[in-house]
C-alpha positions as CSV (number, residue, x, y, z in Angstrom):
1,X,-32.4,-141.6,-23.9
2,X,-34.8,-138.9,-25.6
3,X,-35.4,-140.0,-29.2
4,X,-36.6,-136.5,-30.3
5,X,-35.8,-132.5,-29.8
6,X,-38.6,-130.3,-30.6
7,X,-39.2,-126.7,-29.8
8,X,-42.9,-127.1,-29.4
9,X,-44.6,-129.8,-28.1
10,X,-48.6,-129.8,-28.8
11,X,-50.2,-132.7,-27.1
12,X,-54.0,-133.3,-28.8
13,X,-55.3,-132.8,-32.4
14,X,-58.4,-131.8,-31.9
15,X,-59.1,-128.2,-33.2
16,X,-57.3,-126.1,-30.4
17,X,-54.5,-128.2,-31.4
18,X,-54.8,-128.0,-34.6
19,X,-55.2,-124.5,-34.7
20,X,-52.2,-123.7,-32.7
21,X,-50.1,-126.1,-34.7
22,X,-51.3,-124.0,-37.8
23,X,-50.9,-120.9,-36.2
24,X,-47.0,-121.0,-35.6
25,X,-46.9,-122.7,-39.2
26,X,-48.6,-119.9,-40.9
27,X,-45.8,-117.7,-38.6
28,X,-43.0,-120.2,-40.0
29,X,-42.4,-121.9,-36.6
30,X,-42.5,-125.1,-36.7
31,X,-43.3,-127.6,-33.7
32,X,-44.6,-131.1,-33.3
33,X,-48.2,-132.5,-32.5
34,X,-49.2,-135.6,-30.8
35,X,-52.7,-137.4,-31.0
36,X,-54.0,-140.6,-30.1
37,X,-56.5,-141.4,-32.6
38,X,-55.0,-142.9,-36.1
39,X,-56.5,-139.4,-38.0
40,X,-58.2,-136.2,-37.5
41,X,-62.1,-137.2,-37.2
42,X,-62.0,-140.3,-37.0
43,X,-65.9,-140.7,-36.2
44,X,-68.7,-137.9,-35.9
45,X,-68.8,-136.9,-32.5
46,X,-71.7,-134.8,-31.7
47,X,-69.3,-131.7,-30.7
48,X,-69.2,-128.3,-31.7
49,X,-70.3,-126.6,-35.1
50,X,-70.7,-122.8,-34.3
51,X,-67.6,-120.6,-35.7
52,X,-68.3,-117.2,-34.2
53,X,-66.7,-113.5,-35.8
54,X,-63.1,-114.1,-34.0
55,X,-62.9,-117.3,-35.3
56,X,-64.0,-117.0,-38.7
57,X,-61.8,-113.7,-38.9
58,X,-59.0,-116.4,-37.6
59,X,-60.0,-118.2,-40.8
60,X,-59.9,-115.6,-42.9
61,X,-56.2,-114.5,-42.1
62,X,-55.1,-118.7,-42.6
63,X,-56.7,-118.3,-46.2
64,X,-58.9,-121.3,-45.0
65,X,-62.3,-119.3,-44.8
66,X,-63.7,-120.4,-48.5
67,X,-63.3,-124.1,-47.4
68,X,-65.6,-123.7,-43.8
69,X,-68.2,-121.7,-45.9
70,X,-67.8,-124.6,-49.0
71,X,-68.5,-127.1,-45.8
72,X,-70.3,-125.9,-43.8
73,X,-73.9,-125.4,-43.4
74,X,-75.7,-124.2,-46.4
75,X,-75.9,-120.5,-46.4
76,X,-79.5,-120.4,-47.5
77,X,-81.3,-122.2,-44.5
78,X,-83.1,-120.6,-41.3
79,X,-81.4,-120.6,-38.2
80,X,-84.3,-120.1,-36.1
81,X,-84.0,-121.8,-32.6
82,X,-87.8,-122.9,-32.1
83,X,-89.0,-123.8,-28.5
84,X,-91.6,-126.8,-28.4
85,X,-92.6,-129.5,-27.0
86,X,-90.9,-131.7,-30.1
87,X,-90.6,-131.3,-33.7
88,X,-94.1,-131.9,-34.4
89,X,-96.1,-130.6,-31.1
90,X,-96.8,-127.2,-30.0
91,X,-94.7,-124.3,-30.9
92,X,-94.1,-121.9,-28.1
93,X,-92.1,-119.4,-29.6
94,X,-88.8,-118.7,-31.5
95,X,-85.9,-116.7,-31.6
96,X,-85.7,-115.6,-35.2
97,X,-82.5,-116.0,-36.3
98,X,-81.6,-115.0,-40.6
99,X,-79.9,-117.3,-42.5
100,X,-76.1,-116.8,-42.9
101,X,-76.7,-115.8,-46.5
102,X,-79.6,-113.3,-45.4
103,X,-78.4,-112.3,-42.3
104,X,-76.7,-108.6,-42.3
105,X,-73.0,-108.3,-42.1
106,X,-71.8,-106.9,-38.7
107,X,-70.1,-103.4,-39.0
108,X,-67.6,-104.5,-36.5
109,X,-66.3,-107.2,-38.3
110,X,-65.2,-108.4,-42.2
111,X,-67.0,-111.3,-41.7
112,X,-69.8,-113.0,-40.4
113,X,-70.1,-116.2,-38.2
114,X,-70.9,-119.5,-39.8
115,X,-71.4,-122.8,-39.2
116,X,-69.1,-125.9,-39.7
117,X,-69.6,-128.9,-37.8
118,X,-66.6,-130.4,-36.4
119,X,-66.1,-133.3,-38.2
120,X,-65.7,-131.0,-41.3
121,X,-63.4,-128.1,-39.6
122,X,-61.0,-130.4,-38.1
123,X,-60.0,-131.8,-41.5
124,X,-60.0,-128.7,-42.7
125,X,-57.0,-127.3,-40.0
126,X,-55.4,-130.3,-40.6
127,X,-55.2,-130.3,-44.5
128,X,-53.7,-126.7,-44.1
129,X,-50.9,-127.7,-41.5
130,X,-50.0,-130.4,-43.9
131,X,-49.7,-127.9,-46.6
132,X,-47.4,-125.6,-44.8
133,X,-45.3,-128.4,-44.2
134,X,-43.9,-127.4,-40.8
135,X,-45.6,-129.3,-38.3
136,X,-44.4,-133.2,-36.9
137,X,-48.3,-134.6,-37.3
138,X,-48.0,-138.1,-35.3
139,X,-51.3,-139.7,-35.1
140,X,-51.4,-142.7,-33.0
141,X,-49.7,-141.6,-30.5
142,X,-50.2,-141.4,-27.0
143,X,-49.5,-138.7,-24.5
144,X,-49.0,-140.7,-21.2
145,X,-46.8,-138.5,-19.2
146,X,-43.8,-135.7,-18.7
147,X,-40.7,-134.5,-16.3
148,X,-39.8,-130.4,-16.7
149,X,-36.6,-129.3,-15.5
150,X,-35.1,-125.6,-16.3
151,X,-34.0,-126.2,-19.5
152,X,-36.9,-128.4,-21.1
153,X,-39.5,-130.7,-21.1
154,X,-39.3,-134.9,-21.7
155,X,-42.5,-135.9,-22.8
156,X,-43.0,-140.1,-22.5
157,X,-45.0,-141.1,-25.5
158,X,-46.9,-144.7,-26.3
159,X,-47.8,-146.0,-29.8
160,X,-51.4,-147.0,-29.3
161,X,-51.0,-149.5,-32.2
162,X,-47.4,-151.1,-30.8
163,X,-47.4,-150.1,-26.8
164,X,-44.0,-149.4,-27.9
165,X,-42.8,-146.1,-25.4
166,X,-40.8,-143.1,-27.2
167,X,-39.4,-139.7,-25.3
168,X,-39.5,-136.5,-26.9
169,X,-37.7,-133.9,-25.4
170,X,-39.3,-130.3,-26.3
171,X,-38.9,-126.6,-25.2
172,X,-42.3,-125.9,-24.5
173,X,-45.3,-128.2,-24.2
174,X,-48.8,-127.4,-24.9
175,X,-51.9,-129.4,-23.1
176,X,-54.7,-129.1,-25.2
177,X,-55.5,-132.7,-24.4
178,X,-59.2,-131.9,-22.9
179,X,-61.4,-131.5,-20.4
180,X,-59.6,-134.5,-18.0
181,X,-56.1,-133.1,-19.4
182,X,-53.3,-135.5,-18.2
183,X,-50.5,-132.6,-18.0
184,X,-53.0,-130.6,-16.1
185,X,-54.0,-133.1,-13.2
186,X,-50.2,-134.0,-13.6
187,X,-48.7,-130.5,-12.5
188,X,-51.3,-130.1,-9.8
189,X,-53.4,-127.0,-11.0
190,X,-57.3,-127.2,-9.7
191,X,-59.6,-127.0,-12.3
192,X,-62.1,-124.2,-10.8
193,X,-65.8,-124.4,-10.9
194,X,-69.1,-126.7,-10.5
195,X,-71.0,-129.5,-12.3
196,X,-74.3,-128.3,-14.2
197,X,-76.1,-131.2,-15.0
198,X,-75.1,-135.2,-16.9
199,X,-75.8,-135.0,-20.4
200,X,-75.8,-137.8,-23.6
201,X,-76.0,-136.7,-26.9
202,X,-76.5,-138.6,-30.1
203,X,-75.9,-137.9,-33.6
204,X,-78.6,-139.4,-35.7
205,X,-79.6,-139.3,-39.6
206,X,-83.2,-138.9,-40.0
207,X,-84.2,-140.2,-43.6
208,X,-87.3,-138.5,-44.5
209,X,-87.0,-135.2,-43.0
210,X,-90.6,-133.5,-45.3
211,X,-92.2,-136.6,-44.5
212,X,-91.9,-135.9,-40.7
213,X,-93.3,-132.3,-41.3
214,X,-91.3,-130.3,-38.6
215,X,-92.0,-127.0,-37.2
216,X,-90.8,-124.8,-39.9
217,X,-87.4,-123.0,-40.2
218,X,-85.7,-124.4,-37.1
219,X,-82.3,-125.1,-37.2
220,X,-81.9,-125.9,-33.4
221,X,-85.4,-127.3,-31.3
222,X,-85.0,-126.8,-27.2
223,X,-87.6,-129.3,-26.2
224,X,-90.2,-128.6,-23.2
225,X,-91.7,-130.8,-20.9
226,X,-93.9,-130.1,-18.0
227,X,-90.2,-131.0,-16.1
228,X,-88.3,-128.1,-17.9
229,X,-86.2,-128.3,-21.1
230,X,-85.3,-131.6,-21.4
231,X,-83.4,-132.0,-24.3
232,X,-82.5,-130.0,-28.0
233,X,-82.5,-131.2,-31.4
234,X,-79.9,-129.5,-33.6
235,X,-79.6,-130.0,-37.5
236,X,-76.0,-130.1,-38.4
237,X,-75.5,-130.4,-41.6
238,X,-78.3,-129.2,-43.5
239,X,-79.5,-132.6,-44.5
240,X,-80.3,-134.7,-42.6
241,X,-77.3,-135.3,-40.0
242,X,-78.7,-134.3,-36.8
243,X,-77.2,-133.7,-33.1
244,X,-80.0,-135.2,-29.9
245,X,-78.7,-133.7,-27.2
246,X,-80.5,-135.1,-23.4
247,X,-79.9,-133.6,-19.7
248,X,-80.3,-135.6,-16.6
249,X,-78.3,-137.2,-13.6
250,X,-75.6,-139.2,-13.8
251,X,-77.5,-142.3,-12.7
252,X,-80.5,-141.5,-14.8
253,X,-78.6,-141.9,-18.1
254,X,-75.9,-144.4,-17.4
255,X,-75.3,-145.4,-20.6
256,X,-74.9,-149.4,-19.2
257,X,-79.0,-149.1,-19.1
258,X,-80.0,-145.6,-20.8
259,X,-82.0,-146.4,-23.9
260,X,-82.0,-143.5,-26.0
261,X,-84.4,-144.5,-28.7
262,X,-87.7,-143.5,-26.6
263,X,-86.2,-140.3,-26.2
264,X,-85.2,-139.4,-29.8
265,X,-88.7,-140.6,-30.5
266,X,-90.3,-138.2,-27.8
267,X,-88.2,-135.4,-29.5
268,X,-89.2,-135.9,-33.1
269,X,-93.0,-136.6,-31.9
270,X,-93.4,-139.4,-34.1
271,X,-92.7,-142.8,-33.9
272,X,-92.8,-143.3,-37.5
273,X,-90.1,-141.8,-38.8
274,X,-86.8,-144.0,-39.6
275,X,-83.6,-142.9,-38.5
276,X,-80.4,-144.0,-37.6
277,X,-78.5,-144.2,-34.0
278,X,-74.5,-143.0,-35.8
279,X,-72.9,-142.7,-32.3
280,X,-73.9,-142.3,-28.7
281,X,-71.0,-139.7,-26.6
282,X,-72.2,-139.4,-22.8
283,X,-70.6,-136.4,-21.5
284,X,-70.6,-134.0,-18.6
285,X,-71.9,-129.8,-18.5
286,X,-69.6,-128.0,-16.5
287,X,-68.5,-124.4,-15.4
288,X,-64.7,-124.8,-15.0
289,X,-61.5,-122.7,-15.1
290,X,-58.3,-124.0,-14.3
291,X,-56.1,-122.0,-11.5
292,X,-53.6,-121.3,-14.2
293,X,-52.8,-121.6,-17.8
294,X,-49.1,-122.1,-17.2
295,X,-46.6,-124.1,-15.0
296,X,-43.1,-123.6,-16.0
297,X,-42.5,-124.6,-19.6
298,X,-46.3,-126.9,-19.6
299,X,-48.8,-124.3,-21.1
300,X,-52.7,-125.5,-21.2
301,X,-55.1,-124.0,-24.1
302,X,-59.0,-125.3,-25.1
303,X,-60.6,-128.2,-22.4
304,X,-57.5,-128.8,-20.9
305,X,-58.1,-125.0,-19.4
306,X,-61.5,-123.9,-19.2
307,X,-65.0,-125.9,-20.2
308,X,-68.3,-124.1,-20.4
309,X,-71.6,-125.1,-21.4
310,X,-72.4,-125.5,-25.3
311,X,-75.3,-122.7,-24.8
312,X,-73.4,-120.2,-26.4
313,X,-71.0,-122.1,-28.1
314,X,-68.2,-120.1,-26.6
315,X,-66.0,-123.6,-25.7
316,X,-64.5,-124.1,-29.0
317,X,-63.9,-121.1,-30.0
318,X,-62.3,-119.6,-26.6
319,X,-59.8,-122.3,-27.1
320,X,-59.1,-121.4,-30.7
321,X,-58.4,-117.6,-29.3
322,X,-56.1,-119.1,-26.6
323,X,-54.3,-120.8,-29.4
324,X,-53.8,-117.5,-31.4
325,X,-52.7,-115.6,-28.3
326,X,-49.9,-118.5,-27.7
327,X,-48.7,-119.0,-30.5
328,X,-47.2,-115.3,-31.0
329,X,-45.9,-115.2,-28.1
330,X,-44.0,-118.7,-28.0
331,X,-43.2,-117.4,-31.9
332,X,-41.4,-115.1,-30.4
333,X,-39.8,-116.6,-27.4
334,X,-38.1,-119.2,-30.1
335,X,-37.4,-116.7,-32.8
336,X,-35.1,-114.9,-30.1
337,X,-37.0,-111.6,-29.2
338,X,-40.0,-112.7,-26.7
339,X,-38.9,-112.9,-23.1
340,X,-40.5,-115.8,-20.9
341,X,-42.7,-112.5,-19.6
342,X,-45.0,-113.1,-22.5
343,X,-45.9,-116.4,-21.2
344,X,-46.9,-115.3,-17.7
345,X,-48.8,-113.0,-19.5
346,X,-50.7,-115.8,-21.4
347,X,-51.9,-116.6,-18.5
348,X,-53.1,-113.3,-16.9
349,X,-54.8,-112.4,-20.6
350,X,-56.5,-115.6,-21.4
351,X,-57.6,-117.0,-17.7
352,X,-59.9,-113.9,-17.4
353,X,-61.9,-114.6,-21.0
354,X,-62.1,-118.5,-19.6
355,X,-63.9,-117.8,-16.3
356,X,-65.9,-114.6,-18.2
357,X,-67.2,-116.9,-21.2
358,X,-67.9,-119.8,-19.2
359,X,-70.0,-118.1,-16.8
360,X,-71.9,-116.8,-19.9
361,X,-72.3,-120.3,-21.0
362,X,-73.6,-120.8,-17.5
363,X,-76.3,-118.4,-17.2
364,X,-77.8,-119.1,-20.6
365,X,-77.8,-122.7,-19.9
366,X,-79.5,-121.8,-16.3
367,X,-82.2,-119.8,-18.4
368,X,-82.5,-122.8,-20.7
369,X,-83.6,-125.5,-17.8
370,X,-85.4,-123.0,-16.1
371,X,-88.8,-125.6,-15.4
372,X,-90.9,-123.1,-12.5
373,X,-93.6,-122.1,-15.3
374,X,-93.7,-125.1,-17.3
375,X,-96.4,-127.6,-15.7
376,X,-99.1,-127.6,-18.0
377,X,-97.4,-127.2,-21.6
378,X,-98.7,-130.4,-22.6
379,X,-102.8,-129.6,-21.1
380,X,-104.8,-128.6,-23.9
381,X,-107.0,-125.7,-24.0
382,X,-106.5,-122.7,-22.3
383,X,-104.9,-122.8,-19.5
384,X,-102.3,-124.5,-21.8
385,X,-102.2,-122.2,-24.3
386,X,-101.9,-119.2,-21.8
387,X,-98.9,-121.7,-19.9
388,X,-97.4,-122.4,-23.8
389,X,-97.5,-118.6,-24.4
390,X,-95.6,-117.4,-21.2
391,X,-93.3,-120.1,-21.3
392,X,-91.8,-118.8,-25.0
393,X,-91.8,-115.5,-24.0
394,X,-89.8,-116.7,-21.5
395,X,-87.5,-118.4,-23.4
396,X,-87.1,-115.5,-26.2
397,X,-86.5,-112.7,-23.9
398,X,-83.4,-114.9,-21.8
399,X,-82.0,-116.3,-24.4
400,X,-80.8,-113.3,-25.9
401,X,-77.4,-114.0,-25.0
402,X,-77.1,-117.1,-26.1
403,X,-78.3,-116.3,-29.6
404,X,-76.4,-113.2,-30.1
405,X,-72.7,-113.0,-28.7
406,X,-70.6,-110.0,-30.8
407,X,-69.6,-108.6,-27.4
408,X,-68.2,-112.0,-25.9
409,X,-66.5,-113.0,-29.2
410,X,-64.6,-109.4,-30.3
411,X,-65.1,-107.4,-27.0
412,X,-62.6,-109.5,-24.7
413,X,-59.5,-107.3,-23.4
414,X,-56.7,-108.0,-21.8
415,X,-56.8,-105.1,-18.7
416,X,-54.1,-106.2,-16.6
417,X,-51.3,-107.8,-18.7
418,X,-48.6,-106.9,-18.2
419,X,-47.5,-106.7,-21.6
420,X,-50.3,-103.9,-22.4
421,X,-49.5,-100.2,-21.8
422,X,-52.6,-98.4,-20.5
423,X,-53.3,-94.6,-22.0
424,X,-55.9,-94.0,-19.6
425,X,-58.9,-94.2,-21.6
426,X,-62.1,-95.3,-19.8
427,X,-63.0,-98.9,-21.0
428,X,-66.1,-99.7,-22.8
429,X,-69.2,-101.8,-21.6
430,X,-68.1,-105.5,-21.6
431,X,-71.7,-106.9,-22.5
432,X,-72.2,-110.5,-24.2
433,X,-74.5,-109.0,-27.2
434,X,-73.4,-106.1,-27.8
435,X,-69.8,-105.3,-28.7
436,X,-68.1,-101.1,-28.8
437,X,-65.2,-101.1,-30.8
438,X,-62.4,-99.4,-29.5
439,X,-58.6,-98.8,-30.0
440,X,-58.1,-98.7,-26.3
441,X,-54.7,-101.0,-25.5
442,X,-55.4,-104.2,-24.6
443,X,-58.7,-104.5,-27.0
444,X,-59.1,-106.1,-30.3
445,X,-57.7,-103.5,-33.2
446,X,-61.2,-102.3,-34.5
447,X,-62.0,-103.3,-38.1
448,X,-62.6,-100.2,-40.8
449,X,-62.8,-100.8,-44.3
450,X,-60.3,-99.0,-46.1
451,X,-60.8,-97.2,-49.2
452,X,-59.2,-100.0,-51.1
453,X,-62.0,-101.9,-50.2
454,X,-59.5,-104.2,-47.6
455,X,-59.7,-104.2,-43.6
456,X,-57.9,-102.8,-41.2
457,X,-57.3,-106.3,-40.3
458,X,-56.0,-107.4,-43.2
459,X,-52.7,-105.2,-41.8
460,X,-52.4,-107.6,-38.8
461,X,-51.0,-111.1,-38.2
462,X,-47.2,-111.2,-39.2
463,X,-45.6,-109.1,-36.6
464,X,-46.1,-105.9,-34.6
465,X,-47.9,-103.0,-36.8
466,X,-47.5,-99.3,-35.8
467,X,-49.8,-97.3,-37.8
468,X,-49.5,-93.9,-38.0
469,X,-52.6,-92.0,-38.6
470,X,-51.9,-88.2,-38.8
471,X,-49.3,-86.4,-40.7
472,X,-48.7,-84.3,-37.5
473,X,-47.6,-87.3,-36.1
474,X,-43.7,-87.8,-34.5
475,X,-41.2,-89.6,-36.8
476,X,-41.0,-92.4,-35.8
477,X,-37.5,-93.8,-36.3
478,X,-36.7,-94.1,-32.7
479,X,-39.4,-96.9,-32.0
480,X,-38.4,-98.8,-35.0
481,X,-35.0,-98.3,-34.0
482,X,-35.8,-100.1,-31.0
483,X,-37.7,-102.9,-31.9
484,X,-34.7,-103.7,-34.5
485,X,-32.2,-103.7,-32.2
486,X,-34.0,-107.1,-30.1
487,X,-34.8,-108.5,-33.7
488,X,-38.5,-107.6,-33.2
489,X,-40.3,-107.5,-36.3
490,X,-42.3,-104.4,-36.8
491,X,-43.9,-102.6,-39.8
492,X,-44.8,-99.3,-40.1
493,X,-47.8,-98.2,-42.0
494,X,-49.4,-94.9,-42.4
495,X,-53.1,-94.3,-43.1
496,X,-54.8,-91.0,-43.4
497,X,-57.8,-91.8,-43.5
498,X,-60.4,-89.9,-41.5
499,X,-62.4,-92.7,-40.7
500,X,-59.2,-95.0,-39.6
501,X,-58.5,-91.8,-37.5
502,X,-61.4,-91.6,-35.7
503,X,-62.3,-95.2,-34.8
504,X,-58.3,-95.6,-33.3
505,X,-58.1,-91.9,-31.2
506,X,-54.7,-91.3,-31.9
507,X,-52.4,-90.3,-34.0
508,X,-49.8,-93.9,-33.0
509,X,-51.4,-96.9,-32.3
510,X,-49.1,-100.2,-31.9
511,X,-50.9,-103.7,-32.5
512,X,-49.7,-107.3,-31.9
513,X,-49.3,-110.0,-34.1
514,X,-52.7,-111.4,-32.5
515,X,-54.5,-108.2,-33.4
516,X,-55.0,-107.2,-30.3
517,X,-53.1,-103.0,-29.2
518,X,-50.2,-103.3,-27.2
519,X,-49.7,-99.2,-27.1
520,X,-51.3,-95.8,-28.4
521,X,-50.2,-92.3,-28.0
522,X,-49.9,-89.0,-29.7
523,X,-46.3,-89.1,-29.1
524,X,-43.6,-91.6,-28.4
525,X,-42.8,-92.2,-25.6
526,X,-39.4,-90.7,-23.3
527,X,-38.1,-94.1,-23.5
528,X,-38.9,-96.0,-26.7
529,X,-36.4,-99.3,-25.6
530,X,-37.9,-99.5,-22.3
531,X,-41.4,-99.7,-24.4
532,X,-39.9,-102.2,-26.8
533,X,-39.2,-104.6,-23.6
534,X,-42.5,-104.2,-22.2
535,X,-44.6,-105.5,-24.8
536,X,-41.9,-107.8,-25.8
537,X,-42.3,-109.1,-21.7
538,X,-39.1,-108.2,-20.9
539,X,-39.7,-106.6,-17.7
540,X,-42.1,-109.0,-16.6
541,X,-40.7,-111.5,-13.6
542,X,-39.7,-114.5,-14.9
543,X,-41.8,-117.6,-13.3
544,X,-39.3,-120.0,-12.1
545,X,-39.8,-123.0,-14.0
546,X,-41.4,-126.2,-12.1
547,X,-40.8,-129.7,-11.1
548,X,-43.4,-131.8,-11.7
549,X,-46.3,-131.7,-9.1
550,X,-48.3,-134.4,-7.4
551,X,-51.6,-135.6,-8.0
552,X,-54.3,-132.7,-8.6
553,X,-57.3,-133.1,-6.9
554,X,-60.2,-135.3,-8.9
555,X,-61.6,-132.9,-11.7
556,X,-65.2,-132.5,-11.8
557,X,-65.0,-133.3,-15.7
């Protein structure tokens, strides 16, 4: 007997969760999410603290953006990333990198990235879908299996505190339960890719940070040994919480005889300095991309999809993007105007950002251990210095990419959904540093400031927007006409402004509740209905909804 109907089922509170929890909230939809620790941070894991542009314009549409910058890191400090051979020893270079406060706001964007550490931004989602009120938050709880038929999902629950089992029956259910999700080794879907290396990092708090006498202004140390980079030292919070971070093979750092203390000691270059050990997470770098986002009515988003490399910092916040992408479109599959389309083309829109920004991840972290030039960083003299020198130029020419990102975070596009109506256009260069904005369909709605000093994506978020850009423009009645009669909420807003005009190319330009354009034109279309169905997935074929699948093959993570 099922103790519980839901709508939405999201299993795992960590911030993919959370954030698509908050997502259909801030929508009104409400749905029901499931986690297995008693609360949200429950210790400081040594996870992910780097909120690019698409995020933090995320944040700034959930009103939530003055709390990361209140908690974050301070605005004031240096984010250099400084290449040596510890805190203490020789400097080889550095990537230059301005503090948040200092550093120039992109034109692209209403914001600028910033830096929260986990253990502060997961509270911080939580808080706000507690506030909204519309999310089932059950914390203790255990996600230990599920059976899909066509009309549902039962999901088999377990009170971690109790072992007492519970059933919740659900509409849809979302896996954002990691890199070893259950649902996704449950429906059988092969999670694509390779190993890179074993890695344990450490979160540490150093007590007399001046005393130690660090390289100046670095915010993040890649450490070099005659064997290659060995290991980073990133300051989290400003203070003097800190993240170790060490690669090696699985056997090497086993953490049943792994002593970590030489090694933090190696990093700093001291063995002086105090500090304290806060918690030790052994983990495994991979390149992986699941064979689909979506079986039936069982939908993966975050880990449970995709995991890339932290060298970049694309893994959180691809999985917050796959969160905002879902939750419109399962918004409106349960407010009665989505068709199951839209889902399918979850799947075709989000897998291609997963295998794109984790083979970014890849390559910078293949630059990072690069070891064929770095024999003799430790000699002294010349033939160090010269080895020293070569070695950070080295470093500070490939590690571009990982440094400066605009183009992966704002210049993903959705080619071949089926949910997008191509004009035509040519599309832009996709390159990880360097982003083109465009108001071709399928791209990110570009940001202009208008002259009431708001942006362009302030307009976005609730439900379609067709703006209308030039009085010469067609009435357009019909379209509206259209989207009322499935119940699909739509706004019309006219701009003429010349700037607006140019940066979006035409004189109609339709964009989605994630932001991203679904249509433009200078004219509507023959058919405005048949429009209306295809964004709303309508004319997409339905996938047939699955019985649970066997055992997936073991996953590399």
């Amino acid at each position: 007997m099922t103790d519980q109907k839901v709508g939405i089922l999201i299993v795992g509170g960590g911030p993919v969760g959370l954030g698509l929890a908050l997502d259909l909230a801030w929508r009104g939809q409400p749905s029901m999410l499931v986690e297995r620790d008693p609360k949200t941070a429950p210790v400081m894991l040594a996870k992910a603290n780097g909120l690019h542009e698409r995020t933090i314009e995320t944040c700034r549409r959930w009103g939530i953006l003055d709390k990361v910058i209140e908690r974050g890191f301070p605005q004031d400090l240096p984010g250099d990333s400084v290449y040596s051979t510890s805190l203490t020893g020789y400097c080889l270079g550095r990537s230059v990198i301005e503090s948040t406060r200092d550093r120039p706001q992109p034109p692209e964007s209403p914001v600028k990235r910033q830096r929260c550490p986990q253990y502060e931004f997961d509270p911080i989602l939580a808080d706000e879908v507690q506030r909204l009120g519309l999310t089932d938050v059950r914390y203790g709880q255990e996600f230990v299996g599920f059976e899909q038929d066509d009309d549902g999902v039962t999901v088999n629950l377990k009170n971690v505190e109790t072992g007492a089992l519970s059933t919740v029956r659900c509409d849809y259910l979302v896996a954002c339960d990691g890199a070893g999700s259950l649902a996704r080794r449950s429906l059988g879907i092969p999670f694509e890719g390779r190993m890179l290396d074993f890695s344990v990092s450490a979160m540490i708090r150093i007590h007399d940070l001046e005393a130690l006498k660090p390289i100046e202004n670095g915010e993040r140390y890649i450490l070099i040994g005659p064997e290659g980079a060995w290991g980073s030292m990133v300051w989290v919070d400003g203070e003097k919480i800190w993240r170790f971070s060490i690669v090696g093979n699985q056997e090497k750092i086993h953490p049943s005889h792994f002593d970590i203390e030489p090694e933090i000691r190696r990093a700093l270059g001291s063995d002086d300095v105090r500090f304290d050990i806060l918690r030790i997470m052994p983990w495994r770098r991979s390149q992986c991309v699941a064979a689909s986002y979506r079986k039936g009515r069982v939908l993966l988003a975050g880990d449970s999809a995709h995991t890339t490399s932290p060298t970049g910092g694309h893994g959180m916040n691809t999985g917050l993007a796959d969160a905002v992408d879902l939750a419109w479109m399962l918004d409106a599959i349960q407010s009665g105007w989505g068709s199951d389309g839209l889902l399918t083309a979850y799947d075709i829109e989000r897998r291609p950002v997963g295998v794109r920004n984790s083979a970014s991840a890849a390559r910078n972290y293949g630059n990072w251990v690069n070891n064929s030039d770095c024999a003799d960083v430790l000699t002294e003299g010349p033939v160090g210095d010269e080895c020293r020198r070569k070695v950070g130029e080295r470093l500070q020419s490939s590690l571009q990419e990982e440094w400066y990102t605009l183009g992966i975070e704002l210049g993903y596009r959705y080619e071949n959904s089926p949910v997008i109506v191509p004009d035509g256009s040519l599309p832009t260069l996709d390159e990880p540093s360097h982003y083109i904005q465009t108001a071709r369909p399928g791209h990110r709605a570009p940001h202009v400031w208008l002259e009431d000093r708001r942006s362009t994506l302030d307009l976005f978020g609730r439900g379609f927007v067709l703006l209308r850009l030039r009085e010469t423009a067609d009435d357009p009645a019909e379209l509206i006409r259209a989207a009322d009669a499935v119940g699909m909420p739509m706004a019309l807003v006219d701009i003429r402004e010349q700037a607006v005009a140019d940066m979006y190319e035409r004189a109609l330009v339709l964009v989605r509740p994630d932001g991203q354009v679904a249509w433009r034109s200078d004219a509507l279309p023959r058919d405005c209905a048949y429009l209306i169905d295809t964004i709303r997935g309508a004319h997409v074929p339905g996938a047939v909804p699955a019985k649970k699948g066997e055992a997936a093959e073991p996953c590399p993570v």
